[in-house]
C-alpha positions in Angstrom: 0.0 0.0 0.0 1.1 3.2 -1.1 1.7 5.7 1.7 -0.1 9.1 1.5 1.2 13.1 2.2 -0.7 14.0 5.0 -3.9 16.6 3.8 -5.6 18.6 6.2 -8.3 16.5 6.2 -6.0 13.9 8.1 -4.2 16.8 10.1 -7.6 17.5 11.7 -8.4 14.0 12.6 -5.1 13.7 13.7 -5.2 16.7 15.8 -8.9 15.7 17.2 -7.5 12.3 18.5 -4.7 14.5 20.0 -7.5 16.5 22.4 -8.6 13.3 23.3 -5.7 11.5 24.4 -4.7 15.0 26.1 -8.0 14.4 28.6 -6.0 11.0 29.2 -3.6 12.0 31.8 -6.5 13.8 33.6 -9.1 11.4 33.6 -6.7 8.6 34.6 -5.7 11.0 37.5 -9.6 11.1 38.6 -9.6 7.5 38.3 -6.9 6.8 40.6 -8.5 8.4 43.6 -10.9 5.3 43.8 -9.1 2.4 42.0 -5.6 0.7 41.9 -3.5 0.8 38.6 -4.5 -2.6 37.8 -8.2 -1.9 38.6 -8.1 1.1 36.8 -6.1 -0.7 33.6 -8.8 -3.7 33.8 -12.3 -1.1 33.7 -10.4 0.9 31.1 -9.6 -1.9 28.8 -13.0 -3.6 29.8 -15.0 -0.5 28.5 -13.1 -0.6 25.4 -13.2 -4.1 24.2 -17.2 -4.0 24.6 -17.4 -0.7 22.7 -14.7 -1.8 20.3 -17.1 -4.6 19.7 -19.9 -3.6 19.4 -18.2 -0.8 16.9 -17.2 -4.1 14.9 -20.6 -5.8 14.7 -22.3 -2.4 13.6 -19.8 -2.4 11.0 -19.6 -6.1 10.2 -16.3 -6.2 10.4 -14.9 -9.7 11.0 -12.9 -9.7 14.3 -12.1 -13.2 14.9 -8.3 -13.4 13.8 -7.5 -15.9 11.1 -4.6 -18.3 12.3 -1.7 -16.5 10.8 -2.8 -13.4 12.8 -2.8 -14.6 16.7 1.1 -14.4 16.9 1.1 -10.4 16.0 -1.8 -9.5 18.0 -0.6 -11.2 20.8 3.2 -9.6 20.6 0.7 -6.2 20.4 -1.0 -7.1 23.5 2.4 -7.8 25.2 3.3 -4.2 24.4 0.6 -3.0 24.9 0.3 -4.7 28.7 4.0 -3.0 29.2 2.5 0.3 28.2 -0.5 0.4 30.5 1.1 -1.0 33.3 3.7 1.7 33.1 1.8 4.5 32.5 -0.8 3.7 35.5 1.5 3.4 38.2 3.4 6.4 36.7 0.5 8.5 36.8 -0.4 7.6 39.9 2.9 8.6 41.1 3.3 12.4 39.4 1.0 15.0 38.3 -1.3 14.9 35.3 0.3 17.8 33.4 3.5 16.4 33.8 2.9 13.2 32.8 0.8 14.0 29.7 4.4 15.9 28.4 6.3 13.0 29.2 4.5 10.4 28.2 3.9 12.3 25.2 7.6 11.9 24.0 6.5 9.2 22.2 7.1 10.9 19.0 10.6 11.2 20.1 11.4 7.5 19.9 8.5 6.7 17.5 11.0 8.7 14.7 13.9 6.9 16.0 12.3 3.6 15.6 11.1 4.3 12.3 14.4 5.2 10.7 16.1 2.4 11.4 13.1 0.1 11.1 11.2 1.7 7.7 13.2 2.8 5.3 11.1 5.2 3.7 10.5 6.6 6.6 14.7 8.4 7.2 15.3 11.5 9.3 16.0 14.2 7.7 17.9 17.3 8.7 15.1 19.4 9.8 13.3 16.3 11.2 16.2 15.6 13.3 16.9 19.0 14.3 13.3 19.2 15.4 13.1 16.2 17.3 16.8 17.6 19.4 15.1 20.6 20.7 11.9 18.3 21.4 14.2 16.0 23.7 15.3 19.2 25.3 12.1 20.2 26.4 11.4 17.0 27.1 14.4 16.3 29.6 13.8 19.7 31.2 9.5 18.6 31.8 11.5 15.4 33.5 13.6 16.9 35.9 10.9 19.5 37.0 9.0 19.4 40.5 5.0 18.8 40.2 2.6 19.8 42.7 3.5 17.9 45.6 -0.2 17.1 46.2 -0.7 15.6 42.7 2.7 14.0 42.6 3.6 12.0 45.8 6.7 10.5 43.9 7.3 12.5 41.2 11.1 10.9 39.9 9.9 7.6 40.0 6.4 8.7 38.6 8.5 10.6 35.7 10.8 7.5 35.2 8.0 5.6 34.7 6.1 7.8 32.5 9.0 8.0 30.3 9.9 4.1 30.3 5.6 3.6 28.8 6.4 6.6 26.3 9.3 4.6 24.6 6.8 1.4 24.8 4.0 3.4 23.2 6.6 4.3 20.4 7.8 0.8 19.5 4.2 -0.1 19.8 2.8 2.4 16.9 5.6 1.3 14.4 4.5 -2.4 15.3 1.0 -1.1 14.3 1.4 1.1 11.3 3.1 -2.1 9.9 0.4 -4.3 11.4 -2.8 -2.6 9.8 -1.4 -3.1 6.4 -2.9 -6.8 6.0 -4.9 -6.6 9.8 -8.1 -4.8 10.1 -7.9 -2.0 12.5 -10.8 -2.4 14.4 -9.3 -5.9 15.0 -6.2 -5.2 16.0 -7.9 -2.9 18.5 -10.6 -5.0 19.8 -7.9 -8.0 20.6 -5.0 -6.5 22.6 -7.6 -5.2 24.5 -9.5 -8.3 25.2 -6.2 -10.3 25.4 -4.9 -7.7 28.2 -7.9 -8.3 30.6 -6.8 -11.4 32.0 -3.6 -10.0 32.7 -4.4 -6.9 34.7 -7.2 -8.8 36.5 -5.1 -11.2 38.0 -2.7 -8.1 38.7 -5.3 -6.5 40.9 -5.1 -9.7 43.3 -1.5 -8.7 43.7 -1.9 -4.5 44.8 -3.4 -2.6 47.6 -6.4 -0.8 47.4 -5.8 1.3 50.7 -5.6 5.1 51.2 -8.3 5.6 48.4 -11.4 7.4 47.9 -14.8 6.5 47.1 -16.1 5.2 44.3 -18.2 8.0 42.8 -19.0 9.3 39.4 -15.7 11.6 39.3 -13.3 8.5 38.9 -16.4 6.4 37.0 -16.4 9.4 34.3 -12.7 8.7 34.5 -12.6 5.3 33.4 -15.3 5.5 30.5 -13.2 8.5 29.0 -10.5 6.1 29.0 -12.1 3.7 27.6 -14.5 4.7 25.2 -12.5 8.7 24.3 -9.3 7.2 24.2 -9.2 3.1 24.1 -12.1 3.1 21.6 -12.4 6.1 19.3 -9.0 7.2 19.5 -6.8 4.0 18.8 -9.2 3.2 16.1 -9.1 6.8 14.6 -5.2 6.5 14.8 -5.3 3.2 13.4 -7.0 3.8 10.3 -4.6 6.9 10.1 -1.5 4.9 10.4 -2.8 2.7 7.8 -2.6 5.7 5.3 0.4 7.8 6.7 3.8 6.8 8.1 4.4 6.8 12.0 6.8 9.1 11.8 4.8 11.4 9.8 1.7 10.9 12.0 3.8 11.4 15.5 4.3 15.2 15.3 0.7 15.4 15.7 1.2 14.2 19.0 2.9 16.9 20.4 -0.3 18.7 20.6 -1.5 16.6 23.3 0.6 17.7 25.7 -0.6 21.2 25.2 -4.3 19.6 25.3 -3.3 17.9 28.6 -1.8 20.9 30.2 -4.7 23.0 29.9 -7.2 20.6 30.7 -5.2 19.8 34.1 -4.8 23.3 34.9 -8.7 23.6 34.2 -10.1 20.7 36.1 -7.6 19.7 39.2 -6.0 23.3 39.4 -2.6 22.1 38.6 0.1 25.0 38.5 1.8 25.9 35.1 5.6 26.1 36.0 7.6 28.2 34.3 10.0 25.0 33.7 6.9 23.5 32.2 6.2 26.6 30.0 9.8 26.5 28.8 9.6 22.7 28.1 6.8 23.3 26.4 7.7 26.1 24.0 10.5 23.6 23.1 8.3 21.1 22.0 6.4 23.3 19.9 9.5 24.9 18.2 10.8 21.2 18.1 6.8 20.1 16.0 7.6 22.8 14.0 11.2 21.7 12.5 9.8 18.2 12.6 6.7 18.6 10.4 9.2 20.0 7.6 9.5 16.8 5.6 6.3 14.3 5.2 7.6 11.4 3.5 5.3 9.1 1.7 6.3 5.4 0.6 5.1 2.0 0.1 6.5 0.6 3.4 6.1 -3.2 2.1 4.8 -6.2 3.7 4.6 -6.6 8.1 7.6 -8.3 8.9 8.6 -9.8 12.8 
């Protein structure tokens, strides 16, 4: 399949699943103050698998995987259990704003990956250049200090965050190759059925202490999860990576750290440093030199 420029019509879907991954961070955040990781990870992925579903029947898309596709779904799901698992307890350890940049570096590594892994897809000088002053800001987001009331740990929190961002990175060049000759939806719908088992059995193996309630603040939290961002969005950006090349596609994701910060800010109050303003214009500046070049290629058939 050949590989297409990105058009604005693409740029705005890109940028719309970008505002809903940045309400991530947050609503995992408001989550949290009622459920474990695990717990959290296991409603989350729950929610998205029956909508994810239910999206397929409506459709009639086929979801049940022919035999030569278990293998790459289930080296998906692995990645995918990696990511979640990092990113929960890493946001349960800093603050949402925070979090959202770092974890959000994913574009970082995402380019990386890509050049040595697609050859169509090589970094350019202005790519390059881009993605340096982006790993600035990034490194200066890292070694900042988050409300203390949002972030109880925030260097292991920020480790973490940044451990699930280079996860997330190998796992969307895994999946732009993927949904080549896999349907999206299915690809989708079966690391997150796969994953429940997994993070169920992880609950049994957590505390649950020094929680809140359960009431519709975290409940709200976990269905945007799911359905916003586990649903809508990985399918959105699915169908988007089967067009366009990751590395193409991954500057869009620096917007959703300036979606994330915002939204924080508005609903939990969180304090826009001037460290995080800085880190943040870098970024920008960094999306900028980065969105230069838009390669466009056949990138051939999924190898593993």
């Amino acid at each position: 399949m050949i590989l297409e420029t990105i058009g604005w019509r693409s740029a705005l879907l890109a940028l719309v699943v970008s505002l809903l991954r940045g309400g991530n961070q947050v609503s995992l955040k408001l989550a949290l103050t009622a459920l474990s990781p695990f717990w959290t990870a296991f409603a989350r992925m729950a929610v998205s698998a029956a909508a994810v579903g239910a999206w397929g029947r409506l459709r009639s898309i086929r979801l049940r995987p022919l035999p030569t596709e278990w293998r790459p779904l289930s080296i998906l799901t692995v990645l995918l259990l990696f990511q979640i698992g990092l990113l929960h307890y890493g946001a349960d350890l800093s603050s949402p704003a925070y979090s959202v940049v770092l974890m959000n570096s994913n574009p970082i590594w995402a380019n990386f990956i890509a050049h040595f892994l697609i050859p169509e897809d090589r970094l350019s000088g202005p790519r390059l250049a881009g993605l340096a002053l982006a790993f600035m800001g990034i490194s200066a987001v890292f070694l900042g200090r988050p409300d203390p009331s949002l972030a109880p740990n925030p260097a292991l929190g920020n480790g973490l965050m940044l451990a699930a961002a280079v996860t997330a990175a190998v796992r969307t060049v895994y999946t732009q190759r993927l949904v080549q000759w896999i349907e999206p939806s299915k690809t989708v719908f079966w690391q997150t059925t796969l994953s429940l088992p997994v993070f169920l059995l992880g609950t049994f193996f957590e505390p649950n202490t020094g929680r809140g309630p359960l009431t519709w603040v975290p409940i709200a939290g976990v269905l945007y999860q799911g359905l916003a961002v586990g649903a809508a969005g990985l399918i959105l950006w699915a169908y988007l990576l089967r067009k366009h090349s990751p590395g193409a596609l991954s500057v869009f994701s620096f917007a959703i750290p300036i979606f994330g910060i915002f939204l924080s800010a508005w609903l939990l109050s969180e304090r826009v440093t001037p460290r995080l303003f800085l880190g943040v214009a870098a970024v920008l500046t960094g999306i900028y030199l980065a969105s230069r070049t838009t390669p466009a290629a056949d990138p051939g058939p999924l190898t593993d």
